[in-house]
KOLROLUM-341574 format. One record per atom (N, C-alpha, C): x, y, z. Coordinates in steps of 0.1 Angstrom, whole numbers, padded with zeros to 4 digits, always signed. Example, Ala and Ser with C-alpha at 12.3 -4.5 7.8 and 13.67 -1.06 7.14 Angstrom:
BEGIN
+0132-0057+0078 +0123-0045+0078 +0132-0033+0078 +0128-0022+0071 +0137-0011+0071 +0129+0000+0079 
This chain:
BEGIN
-0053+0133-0159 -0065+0139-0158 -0075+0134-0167 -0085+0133-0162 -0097+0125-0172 -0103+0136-0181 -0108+0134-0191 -0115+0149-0201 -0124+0151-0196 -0130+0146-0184 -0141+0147-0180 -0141+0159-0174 -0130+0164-0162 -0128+0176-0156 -0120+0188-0166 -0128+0196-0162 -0133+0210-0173 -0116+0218-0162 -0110+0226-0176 -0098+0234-0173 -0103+0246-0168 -0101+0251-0162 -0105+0266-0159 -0095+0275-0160 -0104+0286-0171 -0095+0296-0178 -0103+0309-0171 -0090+0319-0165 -0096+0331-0158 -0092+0344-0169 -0099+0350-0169 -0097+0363-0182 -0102+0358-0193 -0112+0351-0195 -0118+0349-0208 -0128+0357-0212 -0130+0363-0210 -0143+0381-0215 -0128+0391-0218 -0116+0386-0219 -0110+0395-0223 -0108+0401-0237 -0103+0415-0242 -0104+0422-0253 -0093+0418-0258 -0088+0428-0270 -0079+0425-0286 -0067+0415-0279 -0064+0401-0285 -0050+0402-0279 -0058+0389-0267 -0067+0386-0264 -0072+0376-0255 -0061+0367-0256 -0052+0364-0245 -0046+0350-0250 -0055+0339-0239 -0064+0341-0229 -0073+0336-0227 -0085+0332-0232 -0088+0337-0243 -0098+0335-0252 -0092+0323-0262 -0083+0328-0270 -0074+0319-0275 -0073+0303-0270 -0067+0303-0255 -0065+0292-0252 -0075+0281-0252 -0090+0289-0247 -0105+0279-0248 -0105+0282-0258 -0105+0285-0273 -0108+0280-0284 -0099+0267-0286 -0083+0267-0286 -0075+0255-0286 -0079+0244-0277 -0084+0247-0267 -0086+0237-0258 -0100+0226-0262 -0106+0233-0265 -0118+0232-0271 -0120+0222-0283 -0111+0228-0290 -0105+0223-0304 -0100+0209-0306 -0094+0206-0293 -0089+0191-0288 -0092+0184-0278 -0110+0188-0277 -0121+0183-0269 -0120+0182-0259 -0109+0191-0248 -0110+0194-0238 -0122+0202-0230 -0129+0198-0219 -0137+0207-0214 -0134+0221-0209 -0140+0235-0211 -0134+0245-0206 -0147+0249-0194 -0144+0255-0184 -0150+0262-0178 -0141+0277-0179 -0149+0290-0181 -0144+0301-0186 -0151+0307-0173 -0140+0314-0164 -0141+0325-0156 -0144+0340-0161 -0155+0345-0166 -0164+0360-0169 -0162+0370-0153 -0160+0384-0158 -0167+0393-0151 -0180+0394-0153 -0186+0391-0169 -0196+0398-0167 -0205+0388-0177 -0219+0386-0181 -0223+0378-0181 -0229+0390-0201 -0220+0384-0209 -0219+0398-0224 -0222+0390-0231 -0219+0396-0239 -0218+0391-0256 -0207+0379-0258 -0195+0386-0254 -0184+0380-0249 -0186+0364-0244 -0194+0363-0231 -0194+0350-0225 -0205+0346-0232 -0216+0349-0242 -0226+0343-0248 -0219+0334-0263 -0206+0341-0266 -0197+0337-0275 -0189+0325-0271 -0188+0326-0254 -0175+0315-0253 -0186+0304-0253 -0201+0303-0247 -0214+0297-0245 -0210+0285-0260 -0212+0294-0275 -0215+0287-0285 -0207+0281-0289 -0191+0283-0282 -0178+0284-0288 -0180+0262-0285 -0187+0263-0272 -0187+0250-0261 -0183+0251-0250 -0178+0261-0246 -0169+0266-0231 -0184+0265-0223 -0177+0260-0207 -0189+0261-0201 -0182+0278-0190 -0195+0285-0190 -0195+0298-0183 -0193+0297-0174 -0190+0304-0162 -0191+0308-0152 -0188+0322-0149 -0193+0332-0141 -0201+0347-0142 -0194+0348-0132 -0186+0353-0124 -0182+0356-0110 -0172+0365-0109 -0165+0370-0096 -0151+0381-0092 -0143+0377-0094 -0132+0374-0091 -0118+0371-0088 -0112+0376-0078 -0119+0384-0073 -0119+0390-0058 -0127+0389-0049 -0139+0377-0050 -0146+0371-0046 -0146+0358-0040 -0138+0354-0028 -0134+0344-0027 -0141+0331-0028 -0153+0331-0022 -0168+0325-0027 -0169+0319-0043 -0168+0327-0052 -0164+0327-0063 -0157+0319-0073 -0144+0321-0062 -0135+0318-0072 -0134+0302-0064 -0137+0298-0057 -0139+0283-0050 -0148+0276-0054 -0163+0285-0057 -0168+0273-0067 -0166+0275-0085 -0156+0284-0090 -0155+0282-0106 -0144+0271-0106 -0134+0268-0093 -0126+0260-0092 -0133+0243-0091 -0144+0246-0084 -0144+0227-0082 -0148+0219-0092 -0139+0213-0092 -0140+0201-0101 -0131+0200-0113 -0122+0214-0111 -0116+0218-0119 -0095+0213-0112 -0088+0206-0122 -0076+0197-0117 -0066+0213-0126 -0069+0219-0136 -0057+0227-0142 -0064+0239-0143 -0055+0251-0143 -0057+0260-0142 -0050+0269-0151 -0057+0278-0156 -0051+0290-0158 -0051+0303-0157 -0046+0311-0151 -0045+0324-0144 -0042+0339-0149 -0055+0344-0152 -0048+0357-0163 -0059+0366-0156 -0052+0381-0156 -0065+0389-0148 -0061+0401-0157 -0068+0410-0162 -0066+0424-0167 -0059+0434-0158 -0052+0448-0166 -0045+0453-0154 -0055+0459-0145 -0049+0458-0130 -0060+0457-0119 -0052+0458-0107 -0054+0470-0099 -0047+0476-0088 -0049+0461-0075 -0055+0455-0079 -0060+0444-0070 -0054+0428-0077 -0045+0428-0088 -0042+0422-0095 -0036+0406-0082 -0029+0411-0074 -0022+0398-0065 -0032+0397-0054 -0042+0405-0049 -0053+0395-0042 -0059+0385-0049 -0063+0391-0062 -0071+0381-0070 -0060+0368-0071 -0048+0372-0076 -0037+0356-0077 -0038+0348-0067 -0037+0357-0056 -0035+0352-0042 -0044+0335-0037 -0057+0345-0042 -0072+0343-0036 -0073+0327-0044 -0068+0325-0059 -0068+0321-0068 -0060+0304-0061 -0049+0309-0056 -0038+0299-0050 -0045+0295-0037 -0051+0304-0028 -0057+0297-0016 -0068+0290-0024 -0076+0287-0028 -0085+0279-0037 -0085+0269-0042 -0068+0269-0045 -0065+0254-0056 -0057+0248-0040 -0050+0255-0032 -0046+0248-0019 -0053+0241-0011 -0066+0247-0010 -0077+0243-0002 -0087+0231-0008 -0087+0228-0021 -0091+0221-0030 -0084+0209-0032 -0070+0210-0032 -0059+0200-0028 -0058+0193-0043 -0062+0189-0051 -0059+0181-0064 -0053+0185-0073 -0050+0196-0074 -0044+0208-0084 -0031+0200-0096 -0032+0199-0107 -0024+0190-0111 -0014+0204-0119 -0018+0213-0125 -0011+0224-0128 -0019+0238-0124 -0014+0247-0123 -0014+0260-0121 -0007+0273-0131 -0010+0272-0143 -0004+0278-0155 -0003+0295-0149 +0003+0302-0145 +0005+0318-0143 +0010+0328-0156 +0005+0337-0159 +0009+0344-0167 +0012+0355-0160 +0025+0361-0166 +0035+0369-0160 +0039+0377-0167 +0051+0386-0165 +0057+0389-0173 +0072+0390-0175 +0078+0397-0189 +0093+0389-0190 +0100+0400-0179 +0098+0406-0173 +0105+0423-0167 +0106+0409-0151 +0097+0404-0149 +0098+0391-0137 +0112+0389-0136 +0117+0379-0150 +0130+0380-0149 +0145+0387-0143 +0142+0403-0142 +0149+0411-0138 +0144+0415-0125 +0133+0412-0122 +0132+0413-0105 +0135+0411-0098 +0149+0406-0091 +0157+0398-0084 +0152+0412-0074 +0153+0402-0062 +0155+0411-0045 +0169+0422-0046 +0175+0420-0050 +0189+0424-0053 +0189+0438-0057 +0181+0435-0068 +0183+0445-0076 +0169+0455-0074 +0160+0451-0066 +0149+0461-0059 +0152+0467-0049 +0165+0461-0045 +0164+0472-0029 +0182+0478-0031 +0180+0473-0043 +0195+0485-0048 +0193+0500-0045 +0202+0506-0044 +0201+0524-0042 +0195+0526-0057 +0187+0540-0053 +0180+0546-0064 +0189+0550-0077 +0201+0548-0075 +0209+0552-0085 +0213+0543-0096 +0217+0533-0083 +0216+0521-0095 +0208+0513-0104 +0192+0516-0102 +0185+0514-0105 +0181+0524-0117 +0180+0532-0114 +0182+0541-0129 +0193+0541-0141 +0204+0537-0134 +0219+0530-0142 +0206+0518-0149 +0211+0511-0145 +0200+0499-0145 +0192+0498-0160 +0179+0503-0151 +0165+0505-0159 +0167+0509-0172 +0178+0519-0176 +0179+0528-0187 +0176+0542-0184 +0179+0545-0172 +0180+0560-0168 +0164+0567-0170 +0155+0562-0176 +0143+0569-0174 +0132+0565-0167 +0135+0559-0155 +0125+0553-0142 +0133+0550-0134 +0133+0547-0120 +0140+0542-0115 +0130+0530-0104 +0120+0525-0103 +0111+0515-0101 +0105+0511-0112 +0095+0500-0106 +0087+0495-0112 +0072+0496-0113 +0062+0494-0123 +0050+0498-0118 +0042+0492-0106 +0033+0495-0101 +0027+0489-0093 +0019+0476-0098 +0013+0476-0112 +0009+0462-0115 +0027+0450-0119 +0036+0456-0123 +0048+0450-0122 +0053+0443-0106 +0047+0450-0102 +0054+0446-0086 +0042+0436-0081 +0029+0438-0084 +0019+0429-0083 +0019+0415-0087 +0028+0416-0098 +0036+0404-0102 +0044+0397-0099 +0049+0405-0093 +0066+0398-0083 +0058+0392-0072 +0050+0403-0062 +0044+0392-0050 +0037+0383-0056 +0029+0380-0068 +0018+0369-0072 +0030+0359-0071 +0041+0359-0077 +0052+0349-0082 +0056+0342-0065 +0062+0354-0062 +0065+0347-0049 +0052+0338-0041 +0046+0342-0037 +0036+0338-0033 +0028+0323-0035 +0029+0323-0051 +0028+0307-0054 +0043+0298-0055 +0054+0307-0057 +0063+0297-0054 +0064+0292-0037 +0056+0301-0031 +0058+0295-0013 +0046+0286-0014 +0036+0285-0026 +0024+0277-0021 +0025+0261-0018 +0036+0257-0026 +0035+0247-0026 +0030+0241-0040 +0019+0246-0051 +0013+0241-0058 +0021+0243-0069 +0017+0233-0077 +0025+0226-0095 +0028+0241-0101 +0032+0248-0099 +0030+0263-0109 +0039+0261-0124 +0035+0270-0128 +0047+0273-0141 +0046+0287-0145 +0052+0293-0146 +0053+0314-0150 +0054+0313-0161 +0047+0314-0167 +0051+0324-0183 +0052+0335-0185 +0064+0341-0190 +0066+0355-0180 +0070+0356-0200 +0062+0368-0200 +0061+0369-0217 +0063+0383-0217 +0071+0387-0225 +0079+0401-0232 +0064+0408-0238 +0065+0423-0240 +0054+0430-0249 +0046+0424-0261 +0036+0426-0257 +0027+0415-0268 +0033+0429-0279 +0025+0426-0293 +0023+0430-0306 +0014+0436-0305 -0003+0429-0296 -0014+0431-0290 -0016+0446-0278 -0004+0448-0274 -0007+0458-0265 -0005+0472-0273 -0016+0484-0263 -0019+0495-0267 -0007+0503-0273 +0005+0500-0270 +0014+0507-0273 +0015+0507-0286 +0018+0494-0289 +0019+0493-0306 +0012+0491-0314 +0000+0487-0302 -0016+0484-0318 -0027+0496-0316 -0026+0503-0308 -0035+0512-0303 -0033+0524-0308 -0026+0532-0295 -0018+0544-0298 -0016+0551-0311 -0007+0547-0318 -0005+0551-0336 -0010+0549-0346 -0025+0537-0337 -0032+0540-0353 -0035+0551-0360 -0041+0560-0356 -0047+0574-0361 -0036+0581-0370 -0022+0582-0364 -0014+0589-0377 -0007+0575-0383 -0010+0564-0384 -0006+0553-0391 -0016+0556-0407 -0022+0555-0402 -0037+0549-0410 -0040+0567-0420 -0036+0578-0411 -0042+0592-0421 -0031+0598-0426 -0018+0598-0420 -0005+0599-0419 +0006+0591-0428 +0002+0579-0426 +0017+0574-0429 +0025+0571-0420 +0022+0575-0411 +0037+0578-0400 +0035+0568-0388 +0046+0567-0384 +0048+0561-0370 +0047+0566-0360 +0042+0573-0351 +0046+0579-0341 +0050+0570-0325 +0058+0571-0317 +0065+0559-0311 +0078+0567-0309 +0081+0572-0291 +0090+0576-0287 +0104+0569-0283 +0104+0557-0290 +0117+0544-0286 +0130+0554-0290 +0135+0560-0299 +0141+0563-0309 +0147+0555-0316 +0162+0548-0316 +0169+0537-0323 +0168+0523-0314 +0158+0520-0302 +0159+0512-0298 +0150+0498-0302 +0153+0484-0298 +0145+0475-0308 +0140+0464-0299 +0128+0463-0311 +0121+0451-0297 +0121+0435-0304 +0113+0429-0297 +0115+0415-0303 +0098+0411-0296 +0089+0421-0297 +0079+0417-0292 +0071+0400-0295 +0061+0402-0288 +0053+0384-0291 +0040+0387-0294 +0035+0378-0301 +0025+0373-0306 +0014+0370-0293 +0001+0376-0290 -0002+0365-0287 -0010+0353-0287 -0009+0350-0297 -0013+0334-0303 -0004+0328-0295 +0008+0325-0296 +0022+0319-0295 +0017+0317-0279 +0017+0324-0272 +0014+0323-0257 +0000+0314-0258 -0007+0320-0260 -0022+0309-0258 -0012+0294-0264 -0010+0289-0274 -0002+0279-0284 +0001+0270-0272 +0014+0278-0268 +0024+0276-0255 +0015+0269-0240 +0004+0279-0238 -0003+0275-0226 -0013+0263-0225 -0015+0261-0237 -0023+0250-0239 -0015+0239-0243 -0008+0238-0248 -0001+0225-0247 +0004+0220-0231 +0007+0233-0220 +0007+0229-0210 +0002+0226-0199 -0013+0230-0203 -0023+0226-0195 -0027+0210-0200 -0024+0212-0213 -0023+0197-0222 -0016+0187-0213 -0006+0188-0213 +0006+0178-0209 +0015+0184-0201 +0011+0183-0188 +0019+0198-0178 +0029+0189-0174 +0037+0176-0175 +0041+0172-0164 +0057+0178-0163 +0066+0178-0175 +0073+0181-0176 +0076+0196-0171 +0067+0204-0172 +0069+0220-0169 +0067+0228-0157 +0065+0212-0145 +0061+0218-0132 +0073+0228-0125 +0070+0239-0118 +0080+0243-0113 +0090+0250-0120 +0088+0253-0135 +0095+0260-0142 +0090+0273-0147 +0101+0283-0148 +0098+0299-0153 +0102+0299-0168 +0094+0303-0177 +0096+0306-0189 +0099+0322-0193 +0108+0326-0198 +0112+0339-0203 +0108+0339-0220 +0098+0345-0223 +0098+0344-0239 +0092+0356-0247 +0104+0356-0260 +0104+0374-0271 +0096+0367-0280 +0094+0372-0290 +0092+0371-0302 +0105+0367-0311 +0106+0367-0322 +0116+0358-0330 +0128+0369-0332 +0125+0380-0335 +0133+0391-0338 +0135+0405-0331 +0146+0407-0331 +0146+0420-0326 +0147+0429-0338 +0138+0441-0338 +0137+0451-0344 +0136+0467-0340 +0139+0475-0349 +0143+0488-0350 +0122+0492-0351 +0127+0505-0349 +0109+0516-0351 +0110+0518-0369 +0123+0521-0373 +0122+0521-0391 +0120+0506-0393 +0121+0499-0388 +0116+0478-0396 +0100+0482-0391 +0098+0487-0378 +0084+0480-0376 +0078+0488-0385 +0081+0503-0387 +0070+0510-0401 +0071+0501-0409 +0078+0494-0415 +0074+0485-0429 +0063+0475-0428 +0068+0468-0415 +0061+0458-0412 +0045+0465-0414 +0045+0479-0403 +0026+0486-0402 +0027+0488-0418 +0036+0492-0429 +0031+0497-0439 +0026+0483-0452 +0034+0474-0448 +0028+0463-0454 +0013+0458-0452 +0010+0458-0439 -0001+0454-0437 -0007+0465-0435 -0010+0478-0435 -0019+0487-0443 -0019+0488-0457 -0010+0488-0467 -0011+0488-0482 -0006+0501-0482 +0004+0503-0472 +0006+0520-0477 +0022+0521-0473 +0031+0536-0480 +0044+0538-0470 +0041+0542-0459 +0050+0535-0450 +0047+0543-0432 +0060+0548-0437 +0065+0560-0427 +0072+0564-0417 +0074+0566-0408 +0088+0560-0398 +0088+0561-0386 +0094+0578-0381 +0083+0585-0371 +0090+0598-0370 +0093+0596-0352 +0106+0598-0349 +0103+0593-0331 +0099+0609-0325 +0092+0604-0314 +0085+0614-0306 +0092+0615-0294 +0091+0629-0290 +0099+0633-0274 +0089+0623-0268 +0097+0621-0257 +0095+0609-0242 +0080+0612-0238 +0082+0625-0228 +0074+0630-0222 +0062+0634-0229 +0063+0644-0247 +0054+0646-0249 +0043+0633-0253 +0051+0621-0260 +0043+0615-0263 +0033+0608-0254 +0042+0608-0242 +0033+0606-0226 +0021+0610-0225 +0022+0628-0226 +0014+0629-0221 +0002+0631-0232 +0006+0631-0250 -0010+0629-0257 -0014+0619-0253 -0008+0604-0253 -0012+0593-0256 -0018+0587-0247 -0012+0587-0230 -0011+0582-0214 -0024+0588-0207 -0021+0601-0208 -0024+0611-0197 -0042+0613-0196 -0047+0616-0210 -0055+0613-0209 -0065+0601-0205 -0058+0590-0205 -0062+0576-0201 -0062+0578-0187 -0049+0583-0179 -0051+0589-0166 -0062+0594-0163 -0060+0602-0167 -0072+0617-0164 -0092+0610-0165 -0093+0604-0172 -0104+0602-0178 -0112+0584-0175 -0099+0575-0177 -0105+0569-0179 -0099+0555-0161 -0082+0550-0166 -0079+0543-0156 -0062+0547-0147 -0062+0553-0138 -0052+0553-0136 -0040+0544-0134 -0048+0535-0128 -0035+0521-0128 -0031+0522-0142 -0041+0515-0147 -0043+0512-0163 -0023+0522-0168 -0025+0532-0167 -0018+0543-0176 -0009+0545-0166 -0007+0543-0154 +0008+0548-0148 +0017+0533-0151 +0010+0519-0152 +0016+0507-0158 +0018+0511-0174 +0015+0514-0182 +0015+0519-0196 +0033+0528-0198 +0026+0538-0185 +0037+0549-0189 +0055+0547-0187 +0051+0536-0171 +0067+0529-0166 +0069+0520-0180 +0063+0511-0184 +0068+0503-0197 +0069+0512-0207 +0062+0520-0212 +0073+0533-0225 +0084+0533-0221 +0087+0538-0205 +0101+0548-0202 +0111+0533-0201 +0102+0519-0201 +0116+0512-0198 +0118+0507-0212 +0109+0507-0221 +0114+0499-0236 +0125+0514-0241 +0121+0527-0240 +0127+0539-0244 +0139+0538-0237 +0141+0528-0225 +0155+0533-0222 +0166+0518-0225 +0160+0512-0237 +0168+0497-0237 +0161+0489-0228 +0156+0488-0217 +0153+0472-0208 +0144+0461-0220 +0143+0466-0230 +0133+0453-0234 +0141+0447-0247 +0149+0454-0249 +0166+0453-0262 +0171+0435-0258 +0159+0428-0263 +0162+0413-0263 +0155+0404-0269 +0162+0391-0267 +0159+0380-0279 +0161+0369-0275 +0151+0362-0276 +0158+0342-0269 +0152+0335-0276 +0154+0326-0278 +0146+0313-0288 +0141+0306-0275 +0137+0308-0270 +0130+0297-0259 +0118+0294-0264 +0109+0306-0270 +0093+0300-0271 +0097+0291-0284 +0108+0293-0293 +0110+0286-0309 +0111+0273-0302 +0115+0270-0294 +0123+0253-0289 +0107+0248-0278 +0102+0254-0275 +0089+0253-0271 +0076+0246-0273 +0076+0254-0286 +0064+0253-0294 +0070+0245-0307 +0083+0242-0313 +0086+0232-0324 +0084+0239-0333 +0084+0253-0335 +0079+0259-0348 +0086+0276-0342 +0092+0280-0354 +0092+0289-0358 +0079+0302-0349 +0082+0315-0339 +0070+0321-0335 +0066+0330-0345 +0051+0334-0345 +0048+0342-0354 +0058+0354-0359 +0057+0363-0364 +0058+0374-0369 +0048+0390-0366 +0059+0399-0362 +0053+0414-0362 +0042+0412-0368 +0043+0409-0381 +0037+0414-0393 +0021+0406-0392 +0022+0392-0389 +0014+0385-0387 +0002+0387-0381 +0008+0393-0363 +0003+0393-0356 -0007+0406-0354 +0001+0418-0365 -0007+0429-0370 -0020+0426-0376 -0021+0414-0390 -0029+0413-0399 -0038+0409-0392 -0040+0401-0378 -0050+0395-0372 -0054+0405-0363 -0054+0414-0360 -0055+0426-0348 -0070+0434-0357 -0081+0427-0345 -0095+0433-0353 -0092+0451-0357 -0090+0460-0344 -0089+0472-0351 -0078+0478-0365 -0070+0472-0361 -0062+0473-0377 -0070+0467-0391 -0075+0456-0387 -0086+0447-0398 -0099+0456-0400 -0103+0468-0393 -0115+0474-0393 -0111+0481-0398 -0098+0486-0398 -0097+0504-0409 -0093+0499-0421 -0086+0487-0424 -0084+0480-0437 -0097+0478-0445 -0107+0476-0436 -0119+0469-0442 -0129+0480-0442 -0127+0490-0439 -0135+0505-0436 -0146+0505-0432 
């Protein structure tokens, strides 16, 4: 690929935790050209503007759209916020780079639960699936399953793909959102897992990861990535970790299933996104029931380095940095 043709990165106007924002700063960094796919034409895209990203303002469910933020563009990267429309927009994304024909990678971001999606094990009886799951769901969410047909779907396309199907960020609402309020006035943890433990990700490490492959894709065509963070840990380690980087003791106190559902979820339901929060609520019930109780060094052998840290990944998290900084 010549530097002359611009990468195109989709989800870059995104919030805390952007690993598409991330990736055009890295890309950027190593004088790559970016064209940045925006919803909306903000602050946000006026930022990626000065950053040197070239903009582009358009849908993703726009097929018009998404055909000209594509041309001229040989690599791709594919990230959409949660979105009941999540595999049109992939879909839409793949007829585009097919119809375009030069496509030299197609980077997908996914997730690690992909892994356990076998056909097998979706059209198992309801029972076994709750054996399964960890007994507190017995499907998957609708943006989870949006995922399975996006995967399939480019694996029938034909084009260079690669899945990075990435375990719970650090970044998401559950662990950085949610518990600030009795983190920060409290002390406490609140977090319905009880003794169960995660090995969440960074995500820097994913942006890190995706840009090196947009970098130098040849080796990674056609391959699925499964990747944790470095450790697995307990809800009494992660209070240390929140208590370190607030300057204070946490304690972890675990919360009933359901009730913490419904302070934390329900009103997100009610108020604000339903997809948004019935995808929220299936991932509680499946980290609460053990499915996310794992660990692999794949991203360590990956990236040549050691992946961030809980702890890390906390200290860089703007709303945690805002109540530190008052």
């Amino acid at each position: 690929m010549s530097k002359k043709n611009p990468i195109l990165i989709t989800g870059a106007g995104g919030f805390v935790g952007s690993v598409s924002g991330t990736i055009v700063k890295m890309l950027l960094e190593n004088d790559y050209p970016v064209r940045a796919f925006v919803r909306q034409d903000d602050e946000r895209a006026d930022a990626l503007r000065r950053a040197g990203a070239e903009v582009f303002v358009g849908d993703l469910l726009n097929l018009a759209d998404v055909a000209a933020a594509l041309q001229g563009c040989r690599r791709v990267y594919f990230s959409m916020s949660l979105n009941p429309y999540y595999a049109d927009a992939n879909i839409l994304m793949a007829a585009a780079a097919k119809a375009q024909g030069d496509i030299e990678v197609f980077v997908n971001i996914s997730e690690y639960e992909q892994s356990y999606m076998t056909y097998e094990k979706m059209i198992a009886p309801k029972e076994d699936r709750l054996a399964w799951l960890g007994g507190l769901v017995s499907d998957w969410s609708p943006q989870q399953r949006a995922h399975w047909i996006s995967e399939q779907a480019l694996n029938w396309s034909g084009l260079p793909i690669v899945h990075i199907r990435a375990t719970i960020f650090v970044e998401n609402p559950i662990l950085s959102w949610f518990p600030l309020n009795q983190l920060w006035n409290a002390g406490e943890l609140h977090l319905p897992f009880g003794t169960q433990k995660l090995a969440p990700i960074a995500g820097y490490d994913v942006a890190e990861l995706c840009t090196q492959i947009l970098i130098e894709p040849w080796t990674h065509i056609s391959k699925s990535y499964e990747l944790t963070g470095p450790e697995l840990k307990d809800m009494y380690e992660f209070a240390e970790d929140y208590g370190a980087v607030l300057g204070q003791h946490v304690s972890y106190v675990p919360q009933e299933l359901d009730i913490w559902i419904k302070n934390c979820i329900d009103n997100l339901r009610s108020n604000r996104d339903p997809h948004v929060a019935n995808h929220l609520e299936i991932l509680t019930r499946l980290v609460a029931g053990g499915r996310y109780n794992v660990v692999n060094d794949q991203l360590e052998k990956l990236l040549g380095r050691p992946p961030k840290t809980v702890k890390w990944a906390l200290q860089q998290h703007p709303r945690i940095k805002s109540l530190i900084e008052g």
